[in-house]
N, C-alpha and C positions, 0 to 999 in steps of 0.2 A: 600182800595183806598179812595179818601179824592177829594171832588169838593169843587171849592171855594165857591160854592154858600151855605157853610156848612151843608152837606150830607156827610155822613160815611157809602161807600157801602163794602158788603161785603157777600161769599160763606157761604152760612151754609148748612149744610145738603141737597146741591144739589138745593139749592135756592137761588138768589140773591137777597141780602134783602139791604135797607137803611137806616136810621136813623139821624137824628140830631145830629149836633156836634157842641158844645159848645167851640170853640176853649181855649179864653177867663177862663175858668176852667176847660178845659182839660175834659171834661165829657160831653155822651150821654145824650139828653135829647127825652123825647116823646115817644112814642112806633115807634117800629122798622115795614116799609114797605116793603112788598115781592113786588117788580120788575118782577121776571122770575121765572118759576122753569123749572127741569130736567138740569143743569149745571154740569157736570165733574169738578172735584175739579184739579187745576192748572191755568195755561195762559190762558182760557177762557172769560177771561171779560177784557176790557178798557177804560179807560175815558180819557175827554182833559179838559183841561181849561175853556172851553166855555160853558162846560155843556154836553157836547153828549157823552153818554154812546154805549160801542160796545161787543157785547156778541152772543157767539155758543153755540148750544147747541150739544152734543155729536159730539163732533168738532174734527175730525182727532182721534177720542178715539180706534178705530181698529188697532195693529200693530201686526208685525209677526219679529220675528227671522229666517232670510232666509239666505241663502247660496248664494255667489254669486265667481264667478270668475272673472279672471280678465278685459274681455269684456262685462262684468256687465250681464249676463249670470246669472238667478237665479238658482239657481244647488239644492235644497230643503231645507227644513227648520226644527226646532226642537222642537217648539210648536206648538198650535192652536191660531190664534189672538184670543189677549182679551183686549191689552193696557193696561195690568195692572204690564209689566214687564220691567225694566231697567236696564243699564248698565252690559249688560253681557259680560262676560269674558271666553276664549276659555281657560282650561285647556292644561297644558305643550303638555300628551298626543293626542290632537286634539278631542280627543271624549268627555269628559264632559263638561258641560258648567253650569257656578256658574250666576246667573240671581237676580235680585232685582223683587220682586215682592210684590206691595201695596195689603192691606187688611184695611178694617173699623179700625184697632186698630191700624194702621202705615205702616212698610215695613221692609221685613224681607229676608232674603238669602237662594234662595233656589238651589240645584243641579238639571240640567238636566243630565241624563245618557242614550241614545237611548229613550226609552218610557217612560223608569221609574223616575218622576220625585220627589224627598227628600226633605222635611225643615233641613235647617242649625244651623237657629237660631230661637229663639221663642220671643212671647211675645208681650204687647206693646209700642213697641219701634219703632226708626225709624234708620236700620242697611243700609247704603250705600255705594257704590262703593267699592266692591272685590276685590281685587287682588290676584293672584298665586303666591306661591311660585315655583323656576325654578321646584323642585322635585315632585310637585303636589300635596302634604301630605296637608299641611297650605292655608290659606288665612288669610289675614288682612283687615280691612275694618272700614270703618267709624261708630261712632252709638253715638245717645242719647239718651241711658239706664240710663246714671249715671246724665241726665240734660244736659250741655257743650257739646259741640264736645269732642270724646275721639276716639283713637285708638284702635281695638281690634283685639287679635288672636284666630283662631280657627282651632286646628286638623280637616283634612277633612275622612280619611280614617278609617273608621269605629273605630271613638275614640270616644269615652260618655262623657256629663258632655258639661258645656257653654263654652263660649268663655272667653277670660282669658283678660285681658287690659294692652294691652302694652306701650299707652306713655297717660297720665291725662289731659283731660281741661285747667289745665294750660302750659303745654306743645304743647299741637295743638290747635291754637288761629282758628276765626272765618275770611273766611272758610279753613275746616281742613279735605283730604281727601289724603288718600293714592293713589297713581298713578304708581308706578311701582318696583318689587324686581328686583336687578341683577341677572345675570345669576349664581353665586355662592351664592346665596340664602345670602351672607352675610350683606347686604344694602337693604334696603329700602327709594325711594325716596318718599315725599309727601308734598303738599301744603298746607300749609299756611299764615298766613299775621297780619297783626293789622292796623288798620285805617290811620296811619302815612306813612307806606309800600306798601298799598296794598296785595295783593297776593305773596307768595315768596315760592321757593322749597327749601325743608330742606332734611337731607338725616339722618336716625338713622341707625345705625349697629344694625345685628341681633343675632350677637356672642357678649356674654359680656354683661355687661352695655350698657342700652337702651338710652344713653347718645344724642338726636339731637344735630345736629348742621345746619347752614345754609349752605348750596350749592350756591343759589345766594339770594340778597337781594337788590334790588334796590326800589326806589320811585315808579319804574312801576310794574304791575302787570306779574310777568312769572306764570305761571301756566303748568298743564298734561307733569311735565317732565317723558321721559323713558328712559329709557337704551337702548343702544344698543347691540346685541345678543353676542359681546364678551364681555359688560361691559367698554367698553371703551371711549364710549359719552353718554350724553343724549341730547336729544330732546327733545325741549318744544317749550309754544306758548308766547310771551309777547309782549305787545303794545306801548315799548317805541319810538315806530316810529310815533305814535299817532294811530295805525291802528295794527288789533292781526296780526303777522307774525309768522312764523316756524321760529327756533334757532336753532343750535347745538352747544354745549362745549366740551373740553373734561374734566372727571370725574376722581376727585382723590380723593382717601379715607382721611375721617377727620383723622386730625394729619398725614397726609405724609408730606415730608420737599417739603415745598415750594409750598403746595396744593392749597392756595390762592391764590397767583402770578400768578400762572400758570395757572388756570380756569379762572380770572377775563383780562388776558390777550390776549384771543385767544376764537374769538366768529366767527360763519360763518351764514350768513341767509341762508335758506332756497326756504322759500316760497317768490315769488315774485310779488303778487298782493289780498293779504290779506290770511290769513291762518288758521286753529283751529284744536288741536285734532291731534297730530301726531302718527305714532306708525312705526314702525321698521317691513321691512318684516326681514323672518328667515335668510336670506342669508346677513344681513349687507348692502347693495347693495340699499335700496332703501327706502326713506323716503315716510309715505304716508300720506296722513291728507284731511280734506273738506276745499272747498272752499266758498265762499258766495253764489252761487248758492246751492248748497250744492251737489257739482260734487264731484265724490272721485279722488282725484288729487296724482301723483308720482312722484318722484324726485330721480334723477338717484344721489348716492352717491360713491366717490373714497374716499378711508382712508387708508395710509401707515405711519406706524410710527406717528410722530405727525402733518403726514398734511393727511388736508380732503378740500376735494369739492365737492360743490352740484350743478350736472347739471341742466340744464332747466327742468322746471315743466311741466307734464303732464296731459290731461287728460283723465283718464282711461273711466269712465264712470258715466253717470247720477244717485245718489242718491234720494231715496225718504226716508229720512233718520229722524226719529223722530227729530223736532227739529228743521229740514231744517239747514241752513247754520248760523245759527245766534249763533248756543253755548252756551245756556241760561243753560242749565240744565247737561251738561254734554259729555262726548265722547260715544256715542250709535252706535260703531263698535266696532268692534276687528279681530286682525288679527292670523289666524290659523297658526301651526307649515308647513301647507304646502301650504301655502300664498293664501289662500281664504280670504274673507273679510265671516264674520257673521254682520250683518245689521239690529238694530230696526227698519224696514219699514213701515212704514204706507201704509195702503189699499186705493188703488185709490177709493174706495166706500165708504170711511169715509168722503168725504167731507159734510162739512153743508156751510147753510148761514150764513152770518151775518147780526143780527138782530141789528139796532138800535135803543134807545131811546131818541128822543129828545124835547124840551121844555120844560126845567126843572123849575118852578114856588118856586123858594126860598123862597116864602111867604106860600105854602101851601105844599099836597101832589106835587110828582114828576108824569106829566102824561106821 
């Protein structure tokens, strides 16, 4: 983070340190000031314009993977809080569950199975956002092993040996994250973009030639498209209203006649007063996503042939959902084959204060 008053703060090792910046040649000067220590490495810290620095410490760092129904009812959970786990993803089955979890050397994929919890992938890298295949053998997931954003596959069921790279850096621009297989394991949707675009969902066949193409591409950001349970739409979230709302399309395989026309011509909203994060309960029947508050909200869906309707939105119940309602870092639910919500929640007893720092002396140290 960068104050005009030419200060360069910044996380190190669980400390908030600052230093001179030389705008002018682009280069540090003086020895670097420790501000704070004990900081959790993410959204911990912010500055303005004026000078005032805003910083937690062990800030909301407790979260738990919890069960919940549909009366927001927590029905139990599958770890122990530690905050050190994201974006997890409920297997086809309903009983395993594929979890990101940080470590000193980056973040890496790991299985829950009832108690027994497995590394997926090793090393120091940083492996994100899992996805299932419908059959539950495979996941795909994001990583940078190789530097760039890249694609990778990885047998789940007691197969040996790493994950294997299925589409290159230059194929998954920045940011570049898998979001959803179809139900016939043949597609895969996933986001990406380039600074011109924004954010856009591309869809790669998984039979064949690993050949992407775009699904949509507009000026605005769509981003977290899914399928829905026959394969027949996807849901996503894009801001071309100036504000993230729920979408639906319907999805047609690259190279079907007329596949373009036909998705770029038949769009349905959603969500009706800001949206993020959609996902499909099992039954087709009902779109579900956060809202700004960060409520879990439902949206009753009709689909026959090629017309679809989304009723009035709902709201189920109050999240305490990593993240809250803002979207910064990703979709931290998922929805089970028997339409449970699993929930990165944050412990009401993780709360901290916010400490600030202000009077910042551009001529000297920062006090």
């Amino acid at each position: 983070m960068y104050l005009p008053t030419g200060w360069m703060l910044w996380v190190r090792d669980g400390a908030l340190v600052a230093q001179r910046l030389d705008v002018g040649k682009a280069a540090l000067t003086g020895a670097p000031v420790t501000l704070a220590g004990g900081l959790p490495a993410g959204e911990s810290v912010s500055v303005s314009a004026t000078g005032l620095v805003a910083y937690r410490v062990g800030a909301a760092s407790q979260t738990q993977l919890t069960w919940f129904d549909r009366s927001g009812t927590a029905r139990g959970s599958v770890d122990q809080p530690d905050g050190i786990q994201f974006a997890a993803r409920v297997a086809p089955d309903g009983r395993r569950v594929v979890v990101v979890r940080g470590t000193v050397r980056g973040t890496n994929l790991w299985l829950l199975d009832g108690s027994r919890m497995s590394r997926l992938t090793f090393g120091a890298t940083i492996d994100f956002y899992p996805v299932w295949s419908s059959d539950g053998t495979r996941i795909v997931f994001d990583s940078r092993r190789s530097g760039p954003p890249s694609l990778y596959l990885k047998l789940v069921n007691g197969a040996v040996g790493d994950a294997q790279p299925l589409l290159s850096s230059g194929q998954v621009k920045i940011p570049g994250f898998p979001t959803s297989w179809s139900p016939d394991s043949r597609y895969l949707l996933y986001t990406s973009g380039t600074p011109q675009t924004g954010a856009d969902l591309w869809v790669v066949p998984m039979v064949g030639a690993h050949t992407p193409s775009a699904f949509l591409k507009t000026p605005f950001d769509e981003e977290w498209g899914v399928f829905s349970p026959d394969g027949r739409w996807v849901a996503y979230q894009s801001n071309e209203s100036g504000r993230y709302e729920i979408y639906v399309r319907p999805f047609h395989p690259p190279g079907a006649k007329d596949s373009d026309a036909a998705s770029g011509a038949m769009q349905w909203q959603v969500s009706t007063a800001v949206g993020i994060w959609p996902a499909w309960q099992p039954d087709g029947k009902e779109i579900d996503y956060i809202d700004p508050s960060a409520a879990m909200m439902a949206a009753p869906i009709t689909a026959s042939g090629a017309t679809f309707a989304a009723g009035t939105p709902v709201k189920l119940f109050q999240t305490h959902i990593y993240g809250g309602g803002e979207g910064t870092q990703g979709r931290e639910y998922d929805v089970a084959p028997d339409g449970r919500f699993l929930i990165d929640t944050v412990s009401e007893s993780a709360a901290a204060p916010i400490t600030l720092i202000q009077n910042w002396n551009s001529a000297a140290t920062p006090q």
